[in-house]
N, C-alpha and C positions, 0 to 999 in steps of 0.2 A: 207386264201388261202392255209392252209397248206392239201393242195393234191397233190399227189405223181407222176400224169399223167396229160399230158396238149392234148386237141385237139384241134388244132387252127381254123379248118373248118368243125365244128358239123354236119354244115346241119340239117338234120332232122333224124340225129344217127341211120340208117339205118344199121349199122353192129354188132351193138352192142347186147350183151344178155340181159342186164340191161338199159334200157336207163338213169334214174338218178343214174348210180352207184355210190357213193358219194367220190369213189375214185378217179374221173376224175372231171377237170374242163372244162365245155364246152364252147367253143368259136365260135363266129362268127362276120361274120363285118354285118349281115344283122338280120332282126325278120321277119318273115312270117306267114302269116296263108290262106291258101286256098284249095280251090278243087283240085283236077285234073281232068284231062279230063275223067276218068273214075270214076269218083265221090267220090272218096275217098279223106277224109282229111287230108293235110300236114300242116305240121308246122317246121318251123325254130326257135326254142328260145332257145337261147343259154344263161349261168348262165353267161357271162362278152360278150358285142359287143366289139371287137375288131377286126385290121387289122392285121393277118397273117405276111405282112409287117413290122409291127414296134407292137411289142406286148410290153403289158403294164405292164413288167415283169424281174427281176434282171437277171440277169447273173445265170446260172447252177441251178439251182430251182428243174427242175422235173428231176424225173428218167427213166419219157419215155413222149416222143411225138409222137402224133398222127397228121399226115398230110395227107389230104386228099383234095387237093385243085381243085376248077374248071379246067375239061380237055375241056369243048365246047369252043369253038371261038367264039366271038359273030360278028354275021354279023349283025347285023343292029343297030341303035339303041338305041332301049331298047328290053330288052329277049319279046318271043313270045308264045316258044313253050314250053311243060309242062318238057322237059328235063335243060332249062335251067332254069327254074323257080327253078326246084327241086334240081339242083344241081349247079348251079349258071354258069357264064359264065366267060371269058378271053379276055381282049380285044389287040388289036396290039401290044402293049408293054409286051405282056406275057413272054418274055424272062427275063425282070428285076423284071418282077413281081415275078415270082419264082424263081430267083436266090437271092433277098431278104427276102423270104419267106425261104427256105433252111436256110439261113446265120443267118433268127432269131431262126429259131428250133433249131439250132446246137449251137447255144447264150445260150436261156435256156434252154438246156439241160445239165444235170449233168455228169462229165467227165464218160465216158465208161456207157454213159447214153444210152438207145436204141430210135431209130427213125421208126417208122414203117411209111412210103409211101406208097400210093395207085394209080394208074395211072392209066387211059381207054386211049391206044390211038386210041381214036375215030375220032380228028383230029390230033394230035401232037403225033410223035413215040416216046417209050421212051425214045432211045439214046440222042434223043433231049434234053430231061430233064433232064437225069444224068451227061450231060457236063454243067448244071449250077451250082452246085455244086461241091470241090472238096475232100469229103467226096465221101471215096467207099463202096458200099454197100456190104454188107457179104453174102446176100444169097436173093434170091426174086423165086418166084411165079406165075404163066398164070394162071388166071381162067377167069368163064362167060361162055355163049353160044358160043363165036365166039374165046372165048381164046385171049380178047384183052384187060383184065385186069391184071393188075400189081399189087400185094403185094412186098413190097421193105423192106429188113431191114438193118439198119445199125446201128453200133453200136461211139456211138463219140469217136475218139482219142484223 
């Protein structure tokens, strides 16, 4: 495991230049493989399944983490539509879910290690989400069509 960069919520490493860079290790709590509704293939495989929550990993490890966790709310269920398939969903407890998800990035990350956050608030603003951690971030980002994504950085104290 000696890689320098963790992403707790791979997805389907959609931002990426490389997608198996060998410098990152990918995570996720799910494996996926399907269509979309415009027929293109996706896929979730991530090189360790793990929970974001409780990751399977020492104390200050990496030198930077990637978090980019489900922003949809899942109302029913089980997911339906091709956005929450692709990027997974949140269910009523999202508040502890991501305040334990924060608590473990900032765990293993290496002191004055960088955190990059990515946030759509699609349904949840992101004031919301910066008061569950109490790591402040240093500098962030709007992008997207509608300007309702978030790039977040922070760096660990």
């Amino acid at each position: 495991m000696n890689k320098p960069i963790l992403d707790v919520c791979c997805g389907g490493r959609m931002f990426y230049f490389n997608k198996t860079d060998p410098r990152v290790l990918f995570c996720d709590n799910r494996c996926v493989k399907t269509k979309l509704c415009d027929g293109r293939d996706f896929e979730v495989n991530p090189d360790w399944v793990c929970d974001f929550t409780n990751l399977p990993f020492g104390n200050e490890c990496f030198y930077l983490v990637v978090f980019d966790p489900p922003h949809l709310l899942l109302n029913k269920e089980t997911p339906t539509g091709w956005q929450q398939i692709k990027y997974g969903h949140l269910g009523r407890d999202w508040r502890e879910v991501l305040r334990k998800g924060f608590a473990e990035c900032f765990r293993v990350l290496k002191p004055n290690g960088t955190l990059i956050f990515k946030w759509n608030e699609t349904d949840i603003k992101l004031g919301e989400i910066l008061a569950l951690t109490d790591q402040k971030p240093v500098l962030g980002h709007k992008s997207g069509k509608r300007s309702n994504t978030h790039w977040v950085l922070f760096m660990k104290q």
